[in-house]
N, C-alpha and C positions, 0 to 999 in steps of 0.2 A: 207106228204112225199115230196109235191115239194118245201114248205118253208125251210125244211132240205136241200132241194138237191141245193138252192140259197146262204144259209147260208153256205155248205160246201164249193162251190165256192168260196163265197168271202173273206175265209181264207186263208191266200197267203201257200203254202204248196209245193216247190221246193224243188228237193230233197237234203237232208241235215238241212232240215227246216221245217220238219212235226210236231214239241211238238207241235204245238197252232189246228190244225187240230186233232193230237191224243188226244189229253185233252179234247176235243170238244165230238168227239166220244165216251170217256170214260166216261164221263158225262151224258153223253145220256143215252146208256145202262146200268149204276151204279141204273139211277133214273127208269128204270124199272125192279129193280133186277134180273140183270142178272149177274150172274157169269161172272167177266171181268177180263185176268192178261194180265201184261206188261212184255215180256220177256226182256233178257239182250243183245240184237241183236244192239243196236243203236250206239256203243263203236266200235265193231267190222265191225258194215256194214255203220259206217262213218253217221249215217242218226240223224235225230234230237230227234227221239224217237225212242223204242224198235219197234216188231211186235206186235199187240193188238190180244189175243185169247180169243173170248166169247161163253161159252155155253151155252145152253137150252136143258136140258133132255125130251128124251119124251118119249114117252108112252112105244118103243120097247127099249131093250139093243142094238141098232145098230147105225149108225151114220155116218153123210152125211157131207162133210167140205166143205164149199163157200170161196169164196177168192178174195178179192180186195185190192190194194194199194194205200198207202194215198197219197204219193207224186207225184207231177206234175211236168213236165219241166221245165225249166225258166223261166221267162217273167217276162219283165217292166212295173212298175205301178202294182196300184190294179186291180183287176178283178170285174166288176160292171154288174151283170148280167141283160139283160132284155128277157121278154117273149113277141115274137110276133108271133100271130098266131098260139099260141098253142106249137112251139119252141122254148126253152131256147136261147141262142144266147151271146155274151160279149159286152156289148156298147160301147167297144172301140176295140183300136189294140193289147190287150193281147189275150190270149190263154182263154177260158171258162173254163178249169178242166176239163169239164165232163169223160176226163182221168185221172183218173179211179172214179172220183165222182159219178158219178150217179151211178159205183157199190156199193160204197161204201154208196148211201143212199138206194138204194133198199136192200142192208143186213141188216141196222139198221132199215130198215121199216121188212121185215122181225123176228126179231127178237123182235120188237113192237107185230105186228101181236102174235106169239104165247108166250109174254111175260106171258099171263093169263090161256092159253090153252096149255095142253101139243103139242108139233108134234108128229105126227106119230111115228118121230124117233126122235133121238135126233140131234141136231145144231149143227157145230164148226165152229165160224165166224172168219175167220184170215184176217185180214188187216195189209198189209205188209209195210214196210217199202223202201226207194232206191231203189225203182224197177225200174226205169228209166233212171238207170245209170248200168248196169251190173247185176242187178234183185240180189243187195246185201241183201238186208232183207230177202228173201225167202231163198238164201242159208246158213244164220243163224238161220235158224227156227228150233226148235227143234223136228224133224218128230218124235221122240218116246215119245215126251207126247201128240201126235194127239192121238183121241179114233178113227175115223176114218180108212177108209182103202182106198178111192177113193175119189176124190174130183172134184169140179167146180168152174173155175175161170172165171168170167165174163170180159174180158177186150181186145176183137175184134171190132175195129172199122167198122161194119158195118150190117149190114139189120140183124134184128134178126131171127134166121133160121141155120144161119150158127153154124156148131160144127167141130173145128180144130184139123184134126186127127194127122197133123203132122208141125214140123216148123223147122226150120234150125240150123246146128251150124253157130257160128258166132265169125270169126275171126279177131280180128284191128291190124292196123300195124300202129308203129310210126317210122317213118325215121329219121334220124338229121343227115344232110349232114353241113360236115367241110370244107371249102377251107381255102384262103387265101387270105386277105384284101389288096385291093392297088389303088390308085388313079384312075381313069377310066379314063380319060383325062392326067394323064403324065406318069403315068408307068402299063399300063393296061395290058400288059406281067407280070408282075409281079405276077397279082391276079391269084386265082383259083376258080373260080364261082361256087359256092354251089347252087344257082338258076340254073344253065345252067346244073349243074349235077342233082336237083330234076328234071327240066324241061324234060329230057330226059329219066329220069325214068319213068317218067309218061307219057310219049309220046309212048314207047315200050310196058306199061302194057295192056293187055285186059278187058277193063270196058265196065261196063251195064251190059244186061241182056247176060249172056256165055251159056245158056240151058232154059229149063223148070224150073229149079230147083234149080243155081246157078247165083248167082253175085257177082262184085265186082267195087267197088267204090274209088276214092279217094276224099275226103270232104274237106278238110283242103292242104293247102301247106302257108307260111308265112316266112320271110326270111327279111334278108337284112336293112340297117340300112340307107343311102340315094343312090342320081343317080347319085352321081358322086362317088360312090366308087364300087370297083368290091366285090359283098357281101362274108362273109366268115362263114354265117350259113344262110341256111335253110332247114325248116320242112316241113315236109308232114305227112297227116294221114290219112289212107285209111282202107277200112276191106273188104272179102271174106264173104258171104253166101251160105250154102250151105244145101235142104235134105239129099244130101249125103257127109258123113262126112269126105271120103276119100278124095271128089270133094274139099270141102270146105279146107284142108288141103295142097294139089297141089297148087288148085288159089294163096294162100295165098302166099304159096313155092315160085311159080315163080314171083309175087309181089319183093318178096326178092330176087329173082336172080338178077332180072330186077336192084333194085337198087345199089347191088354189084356190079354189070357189068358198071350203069352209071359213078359210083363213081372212079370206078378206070379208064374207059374211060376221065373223066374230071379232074383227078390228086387230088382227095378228099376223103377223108377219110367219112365214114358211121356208125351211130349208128342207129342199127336196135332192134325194139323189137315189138315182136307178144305174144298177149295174147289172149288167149278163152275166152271170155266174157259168152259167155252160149252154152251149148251142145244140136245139136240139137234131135227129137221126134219122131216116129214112134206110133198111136196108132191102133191095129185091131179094127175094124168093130163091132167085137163081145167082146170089152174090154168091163167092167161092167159099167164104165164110161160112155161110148160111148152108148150103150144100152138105159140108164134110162135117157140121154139126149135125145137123138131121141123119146121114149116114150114118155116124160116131153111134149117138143115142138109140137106134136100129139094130148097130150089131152091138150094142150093150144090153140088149134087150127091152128098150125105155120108147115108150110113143114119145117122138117129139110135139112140138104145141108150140107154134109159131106165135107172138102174143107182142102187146105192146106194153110200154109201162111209163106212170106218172111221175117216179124216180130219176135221178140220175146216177150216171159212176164214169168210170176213167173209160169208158165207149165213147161217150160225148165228147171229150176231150180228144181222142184219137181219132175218131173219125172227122169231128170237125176239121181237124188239121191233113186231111186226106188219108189217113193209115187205115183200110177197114177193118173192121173189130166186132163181133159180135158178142152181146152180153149172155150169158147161159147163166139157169137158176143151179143152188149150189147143196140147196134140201134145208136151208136154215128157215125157224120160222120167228118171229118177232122179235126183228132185228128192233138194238135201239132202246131197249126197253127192259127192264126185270125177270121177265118172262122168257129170255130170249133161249133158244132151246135149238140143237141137232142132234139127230139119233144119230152113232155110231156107223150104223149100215148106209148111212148117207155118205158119209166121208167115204167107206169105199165105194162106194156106186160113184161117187165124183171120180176116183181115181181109175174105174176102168172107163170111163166115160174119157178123160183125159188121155189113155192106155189106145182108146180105140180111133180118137181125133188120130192121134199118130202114125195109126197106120192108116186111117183113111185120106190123109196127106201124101203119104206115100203113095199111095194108089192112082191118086188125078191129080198130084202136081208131078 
């Protein structure tokens, strides 16, 4: 499992660029006949391959769907993993994958595991596609050929224990403020500064953290073409989160007040556009989901830690579309990032955790 879980790393797998990681996978599972298909998702959700669905029937008519995504963030250069001290880690300044790899090898260990033995119940292993970009493969997936009725997606960065009852909507704004170009030095009356009208939009917005349960950010602003001229475009992109979806809807509202209001205080013209990227989650205590994870983590020996989060992942996507799905933390820690890092002994703690959902499915379905 952990020679897989280096080998899938050092597959570059950015979203939009998952065939050589899906091919990898499909490979794998084919050569321990398992029932593997590629659906038609990869056209539509922009990504380099389909969703991958594999089964393993097992012993009950009932059935349990796991869930991990192939693609990873960006990042320059190859990804050359080393292990120190029992932690995966990247020997350079990329990113390691282990978002979402290391789910993605604990399900193909998984599916090793009962390739010869029925499970209790039967498997549906979906490995998604663009989930890192607006979680588009998941909302191509085709919920009515799942046999399933609830699912587990492993892709929480952090301590394993946690099980995510709820997660945000989440709303991006892209601005594109217009002015008018003119010499800065001989006719700078003349310009109308699209920097001086984003600048002031984003000066009036309220960012960070607005509650418990709401933020909003602006990440991106870019403009202007040199210093001596008064700039006649620039951009800003910002997004709203929110548990509450009324919250997360407002934030975003007054985002776009804020920037009508600059534009025509600065004499410029404003192209605005707001998209939902994912809707956000609410799961009860006593969902079926939630239940046989908290059991699972219990007979693995693990407290669970019911918890919310300001993230999203292919939960959002499924459950918004009625499938429930609970998200569970995977032990990876700074995802995203240079740093990003899992021990060893995490991946198998994920896999009897995954070991134990199975038969705790068996048990109360």
């Amino acid at each position: 499992m952990l020679d897989r879980f280096v080998r899938l790393c050092e597959i570059a797998s950015p979203t939009g660029s998952e065939r050589a990681v899906a091919d990898d996978v499909l490979r794998e599972i084919r050569e321990l006949g398992i029932e593997v298909v590629e659906d038609g998702a990869a056209g539509p959700a922009r990504a380099g391959s389909g969703n991958l669905i594999a089964r393993v029937p097992g012993a009950r008519d009932a059935w349990a769907m796991f869930c991990a995504h192939l693609d990873t963030v960006p990042h320059d250069g190859p990804v050359e993993v080393v292990l120190d001290q029992g932690v995966f880690r990247s020997r350079g300044d990329t990113i390691l994958g282990a978002d979402n790899k290391a789910a993605v090898t604990v399900l193909v260990e998984l599916a090793a595991r009962y390739a010869m033995a029925n499970p209790a119940v039967g498997l549906e292993l979906v490995f998604t596609v663009a989930e890192e970009d607006g979680l588009r493969g998941a909302k191509e997936l085709d919920l009515g050929s799942l046999r399933s009725s609830f699912g587990f997606i492993l892709d929480h960065a952090s301590p394993v224990g946690e099980v995510v009852t709820a997660a945000p909507t989440y709303e991006r704004l892209a601005a594109e403020f217009e002015g008018t170009e003119a010499h800065s030095g001989i006719r700078p009356e003349d310009g109308r500064s699209a920097i001086e009208a984003a600048a002031a939009a984003v000066a009036r917005m309220e960012l960070g953290r607005l509650d418990e349960e709401t933020t909003a950010n602006v990440g991106v602003i870019e403009g202007g073409t040199a210093s001596n001229v008064v700039p006649g475009r620039c951009r800003i992109q910002g997004e709203a989160r929110s548990l509450d979806d009324g919250r997360a809807s407002r934030t975003i509202g007054a985002m776009v007040d804020v920037c009508t209001w600059a534009a025509s205080e600065h004499e410029c013209d404003v192209d605005l556009e707001v998209t939902e990227m994912f809707r956000g989650y609410r799961l009860s205590s006593k969902a079926q989901s939630v239940t046989i994870a908290r059991a699972a983590l219990e007979r693995s020996g693990v407290e669970p830690r019911e918890t919310s989060t300001g993230g999203g992942s292919d939960a959002n996507a499924l459950n918004a579309r009625g499938f429930e799905t609970v998200l569970l933390a995977n032990g990876t820690e700074a995802n995203h990032t240079p740093e990003e890092s899992v021990a060893a002994e995490r991946l198998a703690q994920m896999l009897r955790v995954c070991e134990a959902i199975v038969e705790e499915t068996a048990a109360r379905c």
